[in-house]
C-alpha positions as a Markdown table, in Angstrom:
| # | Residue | x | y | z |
|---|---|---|---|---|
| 1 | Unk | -24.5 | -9.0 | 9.0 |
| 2 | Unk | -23.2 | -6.2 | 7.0 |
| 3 | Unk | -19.9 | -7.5 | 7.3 |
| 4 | Unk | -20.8 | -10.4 | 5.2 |
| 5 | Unk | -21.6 | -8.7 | 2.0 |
| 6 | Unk | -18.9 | -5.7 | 2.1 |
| 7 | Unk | -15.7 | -7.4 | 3.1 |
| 8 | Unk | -15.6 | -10.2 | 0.6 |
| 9 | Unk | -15.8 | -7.2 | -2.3 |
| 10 | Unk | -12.8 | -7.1 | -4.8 |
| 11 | Unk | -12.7 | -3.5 | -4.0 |
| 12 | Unk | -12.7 | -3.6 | -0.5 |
| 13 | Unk | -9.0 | -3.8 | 1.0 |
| 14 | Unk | -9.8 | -3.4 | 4.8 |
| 15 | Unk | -12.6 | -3.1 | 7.1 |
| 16 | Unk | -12.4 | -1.8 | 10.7 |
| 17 | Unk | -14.7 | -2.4 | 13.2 |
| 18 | Unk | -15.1 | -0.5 | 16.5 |
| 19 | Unk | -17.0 | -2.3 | 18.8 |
| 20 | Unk | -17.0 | -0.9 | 22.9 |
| 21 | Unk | -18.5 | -4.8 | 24.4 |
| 22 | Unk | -16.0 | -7.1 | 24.5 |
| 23 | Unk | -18.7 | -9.7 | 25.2 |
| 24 | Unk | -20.4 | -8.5 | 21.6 |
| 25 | Unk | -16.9 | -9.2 | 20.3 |
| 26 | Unk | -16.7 | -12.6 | 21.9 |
| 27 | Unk | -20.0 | -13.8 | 21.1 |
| 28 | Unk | -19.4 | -12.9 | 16.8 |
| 29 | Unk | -15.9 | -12.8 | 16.1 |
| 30 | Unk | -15.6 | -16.5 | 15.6 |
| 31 | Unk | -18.5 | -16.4 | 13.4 |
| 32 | Unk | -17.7 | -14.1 | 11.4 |
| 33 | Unk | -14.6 | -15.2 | 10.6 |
| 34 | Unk | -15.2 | -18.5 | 10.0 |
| 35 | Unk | -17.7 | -17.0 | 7.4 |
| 36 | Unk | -15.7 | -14.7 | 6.2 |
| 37 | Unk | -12.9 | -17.1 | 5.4 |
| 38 | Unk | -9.7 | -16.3 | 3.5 |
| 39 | Unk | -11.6 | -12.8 | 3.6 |
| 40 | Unk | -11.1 | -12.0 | 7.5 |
| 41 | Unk | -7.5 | -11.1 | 6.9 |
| 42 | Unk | -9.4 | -7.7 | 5.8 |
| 43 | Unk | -11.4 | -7.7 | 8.6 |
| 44 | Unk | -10.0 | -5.8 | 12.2 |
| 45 | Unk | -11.6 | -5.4 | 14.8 |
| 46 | Unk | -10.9 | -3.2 | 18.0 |
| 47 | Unk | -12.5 | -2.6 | 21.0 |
| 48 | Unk | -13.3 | 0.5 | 22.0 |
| 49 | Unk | -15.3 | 3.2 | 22.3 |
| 50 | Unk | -16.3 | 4.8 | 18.7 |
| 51 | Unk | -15.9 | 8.3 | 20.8 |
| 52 | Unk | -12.2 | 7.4 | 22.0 |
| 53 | Unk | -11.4 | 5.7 | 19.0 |
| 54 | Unk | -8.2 | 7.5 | 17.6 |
| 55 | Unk | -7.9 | 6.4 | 13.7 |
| 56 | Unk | -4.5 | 5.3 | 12.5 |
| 57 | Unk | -5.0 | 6.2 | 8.8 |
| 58 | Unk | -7.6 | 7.4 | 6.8 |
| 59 | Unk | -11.1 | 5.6 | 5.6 |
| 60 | Unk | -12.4 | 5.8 | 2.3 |
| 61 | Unk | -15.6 | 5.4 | 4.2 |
| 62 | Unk | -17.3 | 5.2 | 8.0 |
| 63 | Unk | -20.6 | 3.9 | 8.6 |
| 64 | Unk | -22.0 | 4.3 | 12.3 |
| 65 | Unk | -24.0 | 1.4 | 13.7 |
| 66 | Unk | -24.6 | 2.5 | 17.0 |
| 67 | Unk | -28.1 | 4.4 | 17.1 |
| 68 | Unk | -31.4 | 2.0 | 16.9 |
| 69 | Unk | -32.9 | 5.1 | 15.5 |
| 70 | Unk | -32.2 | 8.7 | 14.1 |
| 71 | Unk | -33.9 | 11.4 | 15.9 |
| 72 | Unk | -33.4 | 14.7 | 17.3 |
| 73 | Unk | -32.3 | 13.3 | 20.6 |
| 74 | Unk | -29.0 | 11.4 | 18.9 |
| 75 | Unk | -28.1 | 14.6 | 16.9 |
| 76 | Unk | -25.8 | 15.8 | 19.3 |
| 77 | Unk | -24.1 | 12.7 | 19.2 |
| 78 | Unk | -23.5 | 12.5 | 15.4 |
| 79 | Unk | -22.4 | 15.8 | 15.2 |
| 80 | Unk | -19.5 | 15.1 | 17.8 |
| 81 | Unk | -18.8 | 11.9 | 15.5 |
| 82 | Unk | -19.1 | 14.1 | 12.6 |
| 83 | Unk | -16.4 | 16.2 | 13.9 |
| 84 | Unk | -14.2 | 13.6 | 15.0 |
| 85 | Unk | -14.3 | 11.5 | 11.3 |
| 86 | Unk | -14.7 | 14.6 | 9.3 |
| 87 | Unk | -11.9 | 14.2 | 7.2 |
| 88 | Unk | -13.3 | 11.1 | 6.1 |
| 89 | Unk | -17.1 | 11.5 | 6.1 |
| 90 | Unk | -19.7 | 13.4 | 4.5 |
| 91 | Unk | -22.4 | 12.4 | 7.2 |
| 92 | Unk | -25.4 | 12.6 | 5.2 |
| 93 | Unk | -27.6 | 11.5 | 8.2 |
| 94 | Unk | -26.3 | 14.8 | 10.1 |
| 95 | Unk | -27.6 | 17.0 | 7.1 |
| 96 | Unk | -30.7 | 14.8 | 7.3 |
| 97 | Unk | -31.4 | 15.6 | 10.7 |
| 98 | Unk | -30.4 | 19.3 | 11.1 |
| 99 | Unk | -32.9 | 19.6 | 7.8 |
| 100 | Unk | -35.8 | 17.3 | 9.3 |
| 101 | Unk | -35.4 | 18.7 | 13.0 |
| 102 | Unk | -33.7 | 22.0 | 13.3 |
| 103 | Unk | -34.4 | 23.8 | 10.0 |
| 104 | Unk | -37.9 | 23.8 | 9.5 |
């Protein structure tokens, strides 16, 4: 549903969407699209896993949808993510959740 507000923005040239189930892809693409309209030209979307996921270019901006919940037990996964996208990202969830979990 995000989708629907940030791709039709002015400002917003592209978005990129990693998605791992192609059955998840399937079931929305069409959807989304057809929602989107002249708008999903800016919209790509690749499947794959997030983790094998090798960027092309840089992002102005990544936002990970993949955890129902933040919590010590995902932190070692967004620190690998962090890592892997920090060039691009200032993970504020990973500060969060060292602060929160691992610095009291």
């Amino acid at each position: 549903m995000i989708l629907t507000m940030i791709v039709p923005k002015a400002e917003v040239e592209k978005v990129t969407v990693v998605e791992i189930n192609s059955n998840v892809i399937s079931l929305v693409e069409k959807y989304i699209r057809d929602y989107l309209g002249s708008n999903s030209k800016k919209l790509e979307i690749i499947n794959s896993n997030i983790y094998d996921f090798v960027p092309k270019h840089k992002y102005n901006t990544v936002f990970f949808d993949i955890w129902g919940n933040y919590s010590s037990d995902t932190y070692e996964e967004t620190k690998i993510l962090h890592r892997k996208f920090s060039n691009w990202i200032d993970n504020w969830m990973r500060w969060y959740m060292r602060a929160k979990y691992f610095n009291k």
